[in-house]
C-alpha positions as CSV (number, residue, x, y, z in Angstrom):
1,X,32.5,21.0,112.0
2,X,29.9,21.5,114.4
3,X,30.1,24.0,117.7
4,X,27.4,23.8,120.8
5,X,25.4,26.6,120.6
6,X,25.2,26.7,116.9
7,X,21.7,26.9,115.0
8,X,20.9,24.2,112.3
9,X,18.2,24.0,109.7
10,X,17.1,20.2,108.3
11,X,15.3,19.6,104.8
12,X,12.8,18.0,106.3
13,X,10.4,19.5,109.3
14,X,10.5,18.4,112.5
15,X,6.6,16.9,113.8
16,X,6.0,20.4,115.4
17,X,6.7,22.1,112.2
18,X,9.9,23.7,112.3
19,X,12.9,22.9,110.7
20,X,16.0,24.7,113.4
21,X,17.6,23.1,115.7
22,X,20.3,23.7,118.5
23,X,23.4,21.8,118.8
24,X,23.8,20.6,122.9
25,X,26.5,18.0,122.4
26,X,29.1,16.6,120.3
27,X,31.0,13.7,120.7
28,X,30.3,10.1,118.5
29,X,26.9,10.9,118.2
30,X,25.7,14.8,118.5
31,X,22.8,16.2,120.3
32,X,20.4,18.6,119.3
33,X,17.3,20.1,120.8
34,X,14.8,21.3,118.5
35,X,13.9,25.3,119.0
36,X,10.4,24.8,119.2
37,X,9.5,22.1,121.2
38,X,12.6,21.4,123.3
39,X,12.5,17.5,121.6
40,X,16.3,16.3,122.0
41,X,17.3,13.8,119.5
42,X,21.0,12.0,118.5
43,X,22.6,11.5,115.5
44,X,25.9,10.3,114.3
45,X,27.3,13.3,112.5
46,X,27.6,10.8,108.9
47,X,23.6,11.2,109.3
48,X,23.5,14.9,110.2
49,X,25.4,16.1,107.4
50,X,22.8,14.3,104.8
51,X,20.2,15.6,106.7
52,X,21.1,19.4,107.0
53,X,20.3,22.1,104.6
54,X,22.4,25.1,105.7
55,X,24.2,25.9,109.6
56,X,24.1,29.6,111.1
């Protein structure tokens, strides 16, 4: 389960070279803004899970 606020790492880097991002929004899809560059992207959760690598 995901909360707003909550820090998330991916497996694979972001283009600006991190890898943590910020959760902003959950609903059917949920938003998150990477810490770095501010870049907001969407995902449906199905997608984030595979994608993730550990949550803080």
């Amino acid at each position: 389960m995901y909360s707003i606020g909550e820090k998330i790492y991916t497996k694979k880097n972001h283009a600006c070279g991190k890898n943590e991002w910020e959760v902003k929004r959950i609903g059917a899809d949920i938003k998150l803004v990477c810490t770095n560059c501010q870049r907001e992207i969407m995902l449906p959760k199905r997608e984030l899970d595979k994608k993730i690598i550990k949550k803080d």
